[in-house]
C-alpha positions as CSV (number, residue, x, y, z in Angstrom):
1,X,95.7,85.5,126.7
2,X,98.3,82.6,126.2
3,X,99.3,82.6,122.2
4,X,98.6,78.7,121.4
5,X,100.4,77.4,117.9
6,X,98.8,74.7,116.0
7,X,99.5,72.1,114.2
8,X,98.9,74.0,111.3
9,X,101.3,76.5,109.0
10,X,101.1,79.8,110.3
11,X,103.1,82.9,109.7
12,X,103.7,85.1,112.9
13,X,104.6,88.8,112.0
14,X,106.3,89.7,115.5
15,X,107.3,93.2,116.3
16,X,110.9,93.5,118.3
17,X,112.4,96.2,119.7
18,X,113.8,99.7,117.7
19,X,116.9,99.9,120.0
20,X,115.7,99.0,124.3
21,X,116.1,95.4,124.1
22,X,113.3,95.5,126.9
23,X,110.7,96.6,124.9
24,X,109.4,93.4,123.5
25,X,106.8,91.6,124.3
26,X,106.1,88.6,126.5
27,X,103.9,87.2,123.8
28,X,106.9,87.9,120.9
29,X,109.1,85.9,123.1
30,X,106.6,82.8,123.4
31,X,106.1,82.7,119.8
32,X,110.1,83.1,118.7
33,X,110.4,80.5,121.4
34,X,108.1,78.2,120.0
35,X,108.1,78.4,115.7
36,X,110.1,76.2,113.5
37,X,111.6,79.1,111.7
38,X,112.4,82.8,111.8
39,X,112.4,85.1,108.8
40,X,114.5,87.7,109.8
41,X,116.0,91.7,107.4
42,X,119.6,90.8,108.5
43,X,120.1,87.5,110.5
44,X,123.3,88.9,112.2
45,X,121.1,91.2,113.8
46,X,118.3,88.8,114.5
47,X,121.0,86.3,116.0
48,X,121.8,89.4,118.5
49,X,118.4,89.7,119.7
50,X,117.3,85.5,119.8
51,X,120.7,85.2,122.0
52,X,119.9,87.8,124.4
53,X,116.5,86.1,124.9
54,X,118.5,82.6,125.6
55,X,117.0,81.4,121.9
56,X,118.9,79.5,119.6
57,X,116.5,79.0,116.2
58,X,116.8,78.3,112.6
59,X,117.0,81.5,110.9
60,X,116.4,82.7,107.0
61,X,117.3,85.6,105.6
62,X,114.3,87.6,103.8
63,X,115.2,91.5,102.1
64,X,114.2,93.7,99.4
65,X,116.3,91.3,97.3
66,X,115.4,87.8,97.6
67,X,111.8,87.9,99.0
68,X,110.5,87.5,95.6
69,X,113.1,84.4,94.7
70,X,112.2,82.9,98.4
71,X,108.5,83.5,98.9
72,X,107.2,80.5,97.1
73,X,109.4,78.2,99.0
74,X,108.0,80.1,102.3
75,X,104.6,79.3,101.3
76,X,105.7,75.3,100.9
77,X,106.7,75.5,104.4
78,X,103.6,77.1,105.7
79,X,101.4,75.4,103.6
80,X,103.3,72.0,104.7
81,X,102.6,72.8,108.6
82,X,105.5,74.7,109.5
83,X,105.2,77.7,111.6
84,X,107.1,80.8,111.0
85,X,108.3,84.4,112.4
86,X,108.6,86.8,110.1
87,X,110.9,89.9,111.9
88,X,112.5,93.0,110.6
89,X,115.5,94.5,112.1
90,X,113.7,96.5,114.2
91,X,110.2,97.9,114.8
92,X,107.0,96.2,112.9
93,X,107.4,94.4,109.8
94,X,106.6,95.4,106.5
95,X,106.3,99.2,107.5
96,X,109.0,100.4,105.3
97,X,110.7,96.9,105.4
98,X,110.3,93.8,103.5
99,X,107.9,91.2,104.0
100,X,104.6,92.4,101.5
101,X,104.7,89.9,99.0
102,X,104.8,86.9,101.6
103,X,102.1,88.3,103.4
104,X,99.9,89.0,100.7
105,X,100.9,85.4,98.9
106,X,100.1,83.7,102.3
107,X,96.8,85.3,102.9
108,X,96.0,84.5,99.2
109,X,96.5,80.7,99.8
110,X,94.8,80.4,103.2
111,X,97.7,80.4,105.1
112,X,96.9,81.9,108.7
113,X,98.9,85.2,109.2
114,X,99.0,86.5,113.1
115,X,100.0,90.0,114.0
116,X,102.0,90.0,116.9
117,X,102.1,93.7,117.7
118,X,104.8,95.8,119.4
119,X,107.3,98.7,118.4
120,X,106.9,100.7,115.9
121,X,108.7,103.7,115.0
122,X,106.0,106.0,114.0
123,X,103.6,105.4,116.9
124,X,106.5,106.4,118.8
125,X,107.3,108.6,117.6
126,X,103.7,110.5,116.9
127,X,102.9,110.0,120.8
128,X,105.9,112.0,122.2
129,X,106.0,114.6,119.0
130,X,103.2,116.5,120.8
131,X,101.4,117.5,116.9
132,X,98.1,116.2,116.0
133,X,97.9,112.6,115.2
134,X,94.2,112.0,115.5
135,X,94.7,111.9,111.4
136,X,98.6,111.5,110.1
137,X,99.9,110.3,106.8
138,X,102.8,107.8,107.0
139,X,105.2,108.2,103.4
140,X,108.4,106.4,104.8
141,X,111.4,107.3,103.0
142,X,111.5,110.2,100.4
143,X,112.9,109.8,97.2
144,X,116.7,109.6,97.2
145,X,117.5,111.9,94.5
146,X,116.6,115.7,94.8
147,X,114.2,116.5,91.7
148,X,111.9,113.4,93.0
149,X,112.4,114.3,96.8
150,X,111.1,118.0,95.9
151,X,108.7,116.5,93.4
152,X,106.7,114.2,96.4
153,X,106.9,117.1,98.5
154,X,105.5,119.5,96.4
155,X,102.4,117.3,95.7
156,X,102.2,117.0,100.1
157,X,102.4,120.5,100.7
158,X,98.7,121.0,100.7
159,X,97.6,117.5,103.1
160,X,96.3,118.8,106.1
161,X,97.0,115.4,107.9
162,X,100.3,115.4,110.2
163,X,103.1,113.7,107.9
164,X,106.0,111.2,109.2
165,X,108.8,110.4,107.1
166,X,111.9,108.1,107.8
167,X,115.3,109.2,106.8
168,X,118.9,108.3,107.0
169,X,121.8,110.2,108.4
170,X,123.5,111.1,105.0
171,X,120.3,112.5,103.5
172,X,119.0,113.8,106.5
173,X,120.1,118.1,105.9
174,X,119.3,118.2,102.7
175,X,115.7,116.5,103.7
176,X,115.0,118.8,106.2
177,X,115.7,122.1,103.7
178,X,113.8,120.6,101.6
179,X,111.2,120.2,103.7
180,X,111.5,124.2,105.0
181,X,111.7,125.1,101.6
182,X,108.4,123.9,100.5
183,X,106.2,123.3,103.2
184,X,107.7,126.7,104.5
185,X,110.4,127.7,107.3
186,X,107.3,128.1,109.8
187,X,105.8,124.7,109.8
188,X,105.8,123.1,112.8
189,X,107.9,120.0,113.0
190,X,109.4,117.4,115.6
191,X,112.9,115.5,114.9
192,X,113.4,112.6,116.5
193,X,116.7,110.7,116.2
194,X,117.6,106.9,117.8
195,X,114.3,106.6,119.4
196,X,114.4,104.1,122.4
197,X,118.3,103.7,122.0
198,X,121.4,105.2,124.4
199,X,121.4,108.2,122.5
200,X,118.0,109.3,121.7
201,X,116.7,113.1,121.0
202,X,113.4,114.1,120.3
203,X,113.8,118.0,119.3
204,X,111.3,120.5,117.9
205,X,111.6,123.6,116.3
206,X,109.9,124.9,112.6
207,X,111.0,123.4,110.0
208,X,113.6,126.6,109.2
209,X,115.2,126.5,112.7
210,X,115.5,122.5,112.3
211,X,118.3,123.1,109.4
212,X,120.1,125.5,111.6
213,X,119.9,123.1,114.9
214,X,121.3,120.0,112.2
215,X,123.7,122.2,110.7
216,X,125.0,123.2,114.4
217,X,126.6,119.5,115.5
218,X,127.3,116.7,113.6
219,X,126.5,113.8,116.4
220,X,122.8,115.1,115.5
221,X,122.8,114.3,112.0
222,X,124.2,110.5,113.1
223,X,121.3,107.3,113.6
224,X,118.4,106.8,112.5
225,X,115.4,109.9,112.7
226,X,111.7,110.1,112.1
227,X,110.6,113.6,111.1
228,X,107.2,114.7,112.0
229,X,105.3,117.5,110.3
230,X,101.9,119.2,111.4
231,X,100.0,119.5,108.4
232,X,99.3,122.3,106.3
233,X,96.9,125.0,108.1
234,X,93.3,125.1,107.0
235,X,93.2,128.8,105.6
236,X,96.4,127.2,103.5
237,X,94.5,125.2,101.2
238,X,90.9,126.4,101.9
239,X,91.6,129.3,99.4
240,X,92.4,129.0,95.5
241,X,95.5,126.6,94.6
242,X,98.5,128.0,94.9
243,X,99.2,127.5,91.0
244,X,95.8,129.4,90.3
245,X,97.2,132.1,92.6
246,X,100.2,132.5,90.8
247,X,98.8,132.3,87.2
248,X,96.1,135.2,88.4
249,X,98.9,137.3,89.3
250,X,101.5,136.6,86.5
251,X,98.6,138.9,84.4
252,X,99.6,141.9,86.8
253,X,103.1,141.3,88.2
254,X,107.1,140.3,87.2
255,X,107.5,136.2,88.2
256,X,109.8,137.7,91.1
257,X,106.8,140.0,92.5
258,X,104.3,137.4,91.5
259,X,105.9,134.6,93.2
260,X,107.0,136.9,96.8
261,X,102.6,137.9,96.8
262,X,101.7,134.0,96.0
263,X,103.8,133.2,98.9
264,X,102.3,135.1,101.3
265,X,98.9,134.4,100.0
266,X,99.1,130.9,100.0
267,X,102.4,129.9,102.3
268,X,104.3,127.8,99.5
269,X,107.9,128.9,99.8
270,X,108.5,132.1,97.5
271,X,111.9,129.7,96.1
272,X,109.0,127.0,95.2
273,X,106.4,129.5,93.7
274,X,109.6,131.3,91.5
275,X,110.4,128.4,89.8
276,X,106.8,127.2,89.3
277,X,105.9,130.7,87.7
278,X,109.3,130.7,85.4
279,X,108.1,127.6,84.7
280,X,104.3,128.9,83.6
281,X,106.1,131.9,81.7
282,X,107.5,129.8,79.4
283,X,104.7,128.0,78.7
């Protein structure tokens, strides 16, 4: 069905492309043809995309840090008649990119906001990973620094639901021993690097033979990845908690034997379960 813009304010969130400039939608194209104004991450790279599609628009920047200065002259606009794009560099707005507070600020003064949907990185890459995704948990980007990385892991290594995460190419190693170390080199896991663009991979291997496989060329620690994790196996966290496991059998064992039996019992890395159970010694 033809997308028809009113006469009234409306913002358009409009999906593009994650790399293949032929992915986006005949419907995206109508509406960036057709709105007063486009809200675009990084407007150089907007201006790349409106000029391969023969459009020349009026074009605002909106990031992490001026959507908060810039939303309430936004809402003027919409709220004055004027429609509006909103885009991120690539993929679906607002997942892991800015746009929230206009959104929510728009929809909270009966503005009309329009999905128009498209790419997205983790629907991508969930449908080629080949692990469960009838239930997944999407937590973007881990924490930069490595006490709060380990920190957010530990509290996911029980969820049963496959997890995506985003990641950059600097961080992207150490994020992937992490992961091994604490979910366990086992887990099953899908790395997928550039998706859609000249240079895409889409590799799997458990989480321990994902390090080695990084660690093995540098051109496949470059772009952009999405990491894909099968959740934590049923018998895993059916049983006792893996602290309750440890503290049963710190009342029997050294930390070291204590935390090698905990591991097996519960699979939380033995490196994990060591420090947790120095940790409860002290204590």
């Amino acid at each position: 069905m033809e997308t028809v813009l009113t006469s009234e304010g409306c913002l358009y969130v409009v999906a593009t492309p994650l790399g293949n400039l032929g992915d986006i939608s005949a419907r995206a194209i109508e509406v960036l043809t057709h709105v007063d104004l486009v809200l675009a991450e990084d407007t150089r790279h907007t201006g790349a995309l409106l000029t391969h599609l023969g459009l020349k628009k009026r074009m605002l920047s909106l990031h992490a840090h001026n959507e908060s200065d810039r939303t309430e002259q936004l809402l003027a606009r919409l709220l004055a008649g004027s429609s509006v794009a909103l885009v991120s560099d690539a993929g679906t707005p607002l997942i892991s990119d800015p746009g929230f507070p206009l959104v929510r600020e728009a929809r909270h003064r009966g503005v009309t906001v329009t999905p128009i949907p498209g790419p997205s990185a983790v629907t991508a890459a969930l449908s080629v990973a080949g692990i469960p995704c009838d239930r997944f948990a999407f937590e973007g980007f881990l924490p930069a620094k490595p006490a709060a990385r380990k920190n957010r892991l530990q509290a996911l290594s029980q969820e049963q639901r496959t997890l995506v995460f985003y990641e950059s190419p600097h961080r992207i190693e150490q994020t992937v021993s992490d992961l091994a170390e604490i979910f366990g080199p086992q887990r099953e896991a899908v790395l997928l690097r550039e998706l859609t663009k000249q240079f895409e991979q889409v590799h799997a291997e458990p989480l321990g033979q994902l390090t080695q496989w990084l660690a093995q060329d540098r051109n496949r620690r470059r772009g952009e990845f999405v990491i894909v994790v099968a959740g934590a196996p049923r018998s895993q966290t059916s049983g006792a908690p893996a602290e309750r496991v440890l503290a049963i059998l710190l009342e029997y064992l050294s930390v070291k034997d204590a935390a090698a039996a905990a591991a097996r019992i519960t699979g939380v890395s033995r490196k994990t379960l060591y420090q947790l159970a120095l940790g409860m010694k002290e204590q």
